[in-house]
C-alpha positions as CSV (number, residue, x, y, z in Angstrom):
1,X,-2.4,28.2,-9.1
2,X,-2.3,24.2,-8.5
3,X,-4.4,22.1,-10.7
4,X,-7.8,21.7,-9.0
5,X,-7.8,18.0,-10.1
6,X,-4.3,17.1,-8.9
7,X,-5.5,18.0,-5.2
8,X,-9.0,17.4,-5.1
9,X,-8.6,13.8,-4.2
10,X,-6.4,14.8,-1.4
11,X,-8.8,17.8,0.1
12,X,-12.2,15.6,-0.5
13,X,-11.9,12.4,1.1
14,X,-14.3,9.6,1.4
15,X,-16.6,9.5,4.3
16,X,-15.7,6.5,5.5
17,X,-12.7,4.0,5.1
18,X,-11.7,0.7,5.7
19,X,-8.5,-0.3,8.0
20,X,-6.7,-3.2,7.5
21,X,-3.6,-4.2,9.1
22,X,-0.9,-7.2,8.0
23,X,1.4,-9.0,9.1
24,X,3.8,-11.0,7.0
25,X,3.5,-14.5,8.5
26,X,6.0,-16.2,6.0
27,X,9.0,-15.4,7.1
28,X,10.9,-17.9,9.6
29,X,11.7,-17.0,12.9
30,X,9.4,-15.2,15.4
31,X,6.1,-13.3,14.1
32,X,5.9,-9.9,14.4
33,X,3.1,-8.2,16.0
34,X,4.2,-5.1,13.7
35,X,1.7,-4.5,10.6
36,X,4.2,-4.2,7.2
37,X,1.0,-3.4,5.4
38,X,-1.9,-1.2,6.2
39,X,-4.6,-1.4,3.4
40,X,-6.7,2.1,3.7
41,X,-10.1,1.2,1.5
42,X,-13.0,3.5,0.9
43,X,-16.3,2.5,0.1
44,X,-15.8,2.8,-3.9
45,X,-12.7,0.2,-3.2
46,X,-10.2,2.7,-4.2
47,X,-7.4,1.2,-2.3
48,X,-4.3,3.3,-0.5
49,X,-1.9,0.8,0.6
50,X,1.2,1.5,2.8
51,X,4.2,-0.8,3.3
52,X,6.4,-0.2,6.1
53,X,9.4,-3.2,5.2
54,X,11.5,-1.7,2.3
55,X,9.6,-3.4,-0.5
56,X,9.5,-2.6,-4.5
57,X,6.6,-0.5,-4.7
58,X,4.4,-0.7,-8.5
59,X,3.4,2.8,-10.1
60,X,-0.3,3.5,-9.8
61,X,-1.6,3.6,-13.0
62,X,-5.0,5.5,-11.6
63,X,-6.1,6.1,-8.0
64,X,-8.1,3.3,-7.1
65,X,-4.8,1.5,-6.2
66,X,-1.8,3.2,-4.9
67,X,1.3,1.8,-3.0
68,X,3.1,4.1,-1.1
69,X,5.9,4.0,1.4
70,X,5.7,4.2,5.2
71,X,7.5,3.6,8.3
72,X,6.3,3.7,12.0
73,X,6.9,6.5,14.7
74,X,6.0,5.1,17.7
75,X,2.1,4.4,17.3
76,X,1.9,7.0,14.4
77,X,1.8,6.0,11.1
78,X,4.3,7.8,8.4
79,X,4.5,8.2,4.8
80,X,6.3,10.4,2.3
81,X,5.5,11.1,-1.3
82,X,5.5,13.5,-3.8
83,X,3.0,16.4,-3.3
84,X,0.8,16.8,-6.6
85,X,1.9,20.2,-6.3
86,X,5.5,19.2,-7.3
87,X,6.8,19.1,-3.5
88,X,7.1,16.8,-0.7
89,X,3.7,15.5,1.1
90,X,3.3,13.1,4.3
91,X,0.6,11.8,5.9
92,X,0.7,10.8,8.8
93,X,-2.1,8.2,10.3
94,X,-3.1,7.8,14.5
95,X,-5.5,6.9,16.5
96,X,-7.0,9.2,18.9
97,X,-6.0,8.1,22.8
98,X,-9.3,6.4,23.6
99,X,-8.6,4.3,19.8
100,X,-12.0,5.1,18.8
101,X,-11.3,7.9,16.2
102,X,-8.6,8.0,13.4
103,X,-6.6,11.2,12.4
104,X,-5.0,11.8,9.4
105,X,-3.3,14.3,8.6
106,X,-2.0,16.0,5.2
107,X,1.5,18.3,4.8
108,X,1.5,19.3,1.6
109,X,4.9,21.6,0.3
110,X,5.0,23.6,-2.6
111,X,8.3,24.9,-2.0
112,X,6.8,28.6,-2.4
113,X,4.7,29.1,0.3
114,X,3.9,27.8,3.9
115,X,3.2,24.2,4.1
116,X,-0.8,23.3,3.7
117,X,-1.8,21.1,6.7
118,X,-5.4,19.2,6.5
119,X,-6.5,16.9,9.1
120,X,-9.4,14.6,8.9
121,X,-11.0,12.9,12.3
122,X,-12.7,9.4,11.3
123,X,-14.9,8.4,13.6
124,X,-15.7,4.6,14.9
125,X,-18.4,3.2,13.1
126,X,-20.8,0.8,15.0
127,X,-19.6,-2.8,14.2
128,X,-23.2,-4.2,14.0
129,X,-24.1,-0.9,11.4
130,X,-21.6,-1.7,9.5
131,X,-22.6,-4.9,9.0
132,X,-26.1,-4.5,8.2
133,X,-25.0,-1.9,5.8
134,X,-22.6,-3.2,3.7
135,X,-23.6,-7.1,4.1
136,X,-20.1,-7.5,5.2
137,X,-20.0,-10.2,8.2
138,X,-16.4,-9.4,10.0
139,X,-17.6,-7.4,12.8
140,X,-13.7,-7.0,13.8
141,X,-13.0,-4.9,11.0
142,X,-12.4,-1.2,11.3
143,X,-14.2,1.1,9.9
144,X,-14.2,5.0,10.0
145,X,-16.5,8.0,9.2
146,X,-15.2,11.2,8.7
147,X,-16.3,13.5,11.3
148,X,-17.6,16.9,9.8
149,X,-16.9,20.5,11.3
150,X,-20.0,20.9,12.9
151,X,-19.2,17.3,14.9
152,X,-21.7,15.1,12.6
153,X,-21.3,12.2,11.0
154,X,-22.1,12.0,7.4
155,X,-24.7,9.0,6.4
């Protein structure tokens, strides 16, 4: 059986994340409207980030910050990795069609059996609660709250 604390992190996410999405503005020529960089922060500040141009990725030393590779398809949202079970994992990250809830979901290979497939639904959060509750004043930013089974929010 898999190490309970190798997949823990991935079967227990926060209950609520941060979205944000860069562009890189330094390069000459004409800006792309295409985020290279999606930052993915939860409220302890442990940090996924995702970078869709090519770039030199550094090795995570823990989990409160870990680059990872992506690439778009279409709208969605891409990455591959290594599965802490020893196999190939993706995620893959889009918006539901209304753009007010995110999905995310986890394939997770093991190479034995049939692949394990999680999906989480983030919900909008209120831009004026989110404010209030984290003292944080950009009312632009997105952020999500896992949506539970029974269709509630968690607090």
């Amino acid at each position: 059986m898999a190490d309970n604390s190798k997949i823990a992190p991935l079967i227990s996410p926060p209950d609520s994340i941060t979205v944000d999405l860069k562009t890189d503005d330094s390069t000459p020529g004409p800006k792309s409207t295409v985020a290279n960089e999606i930052d993915v922060t939860d409220k302890d500040y442990n940090k996924l980030i995702l970078y869709t141009d090519g770039r030199q990725l550094r090795k995570a030393t823990d989990n409160s910050h870990v680059e990872i590779a992506g690439h778009w398809e279409g709208s969605q949202l891409v990455s591959d990795e290594k599965s802490p079970l020893s196999g190939k994992m993706s995620r893959t990250f889009a918006l539901s069609p209304d753009g007010r809830q995110l999905y995310e979901t986890l394939n997770i290979e093991n190479g034995k059996k049939k692949p394990l497939v999680i999906r989480f639904v983030y919900d909008e959060r209120n831009a004026d609660a989110a404010a209030a509750s984290d003292g944080s004043d950009d009312s632009n930013a997105p952020v999500l709250k896992r949506k539970y089974g029974d269709g509630e929010s968690s607090q």
